[in-house]
N, C-alpha and C positions, 0 to 999 in steps of 0.2 A: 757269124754267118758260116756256116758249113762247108769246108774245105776251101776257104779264103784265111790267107792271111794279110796283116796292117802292121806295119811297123817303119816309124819314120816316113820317108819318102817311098816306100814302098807299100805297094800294095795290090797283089794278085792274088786269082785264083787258081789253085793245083793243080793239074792236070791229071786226068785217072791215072795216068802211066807215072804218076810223079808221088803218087799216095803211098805212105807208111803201111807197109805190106800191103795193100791192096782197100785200106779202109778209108770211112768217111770220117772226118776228124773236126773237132771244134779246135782255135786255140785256147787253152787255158792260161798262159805266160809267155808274155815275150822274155827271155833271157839277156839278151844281148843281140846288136847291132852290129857288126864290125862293118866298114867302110874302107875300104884299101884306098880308092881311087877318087873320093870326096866326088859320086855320082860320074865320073867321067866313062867310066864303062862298067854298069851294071851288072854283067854278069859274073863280075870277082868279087862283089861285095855277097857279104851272110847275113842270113838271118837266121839266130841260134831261136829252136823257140821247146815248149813244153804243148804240144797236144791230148786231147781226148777223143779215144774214138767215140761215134756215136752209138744210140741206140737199135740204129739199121745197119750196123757195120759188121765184120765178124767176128770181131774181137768186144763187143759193148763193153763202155768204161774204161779200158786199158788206157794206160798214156805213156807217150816216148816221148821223148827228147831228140829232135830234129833239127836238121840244119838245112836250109833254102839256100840255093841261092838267090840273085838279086832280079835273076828272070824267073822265079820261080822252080827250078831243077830240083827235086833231091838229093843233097849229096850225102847225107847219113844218116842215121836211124837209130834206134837203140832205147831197152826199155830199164 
């Protein structure tokens, strides 16, 4: 699904303000999970993951390497 991610107990969709430079992205890879707080406050937990932008995006096919957090935030980016 398009600009949603699924990982463990998590599972939201991105907020335009929260997109990898501004695009629409599938996930291609979850990387990694980390859980600080075993779910007791969700928004210290990461979700590392590997994206694709789409074909409607500006960038078509590019992919980063993202990290969520467990509210869904962006906290870094990088291709």
């Amino acid at each position: 699904m398009q600009n949603t991610v699924n990982a463990g107990a998590y599972s939201f969709k991105v907020k335009n303000t929260q997109r990898p430079y501004s695009n629409d992205f599938t996930v291609v890879r979850i990387v990694r999970l980390v859980q600080r707080y075993k779910l007791a406050f969700p928004q210290q937990d990461e979700v590392h993951c590997v994206v694709q932008c789409t074909s409607t995006s500006k960038e078509p096919n590019m992919q980063y390497f993202c990290i969520f957090s467990g509210t869904g935030k962006l906290l870094a980016c990088n291709n």
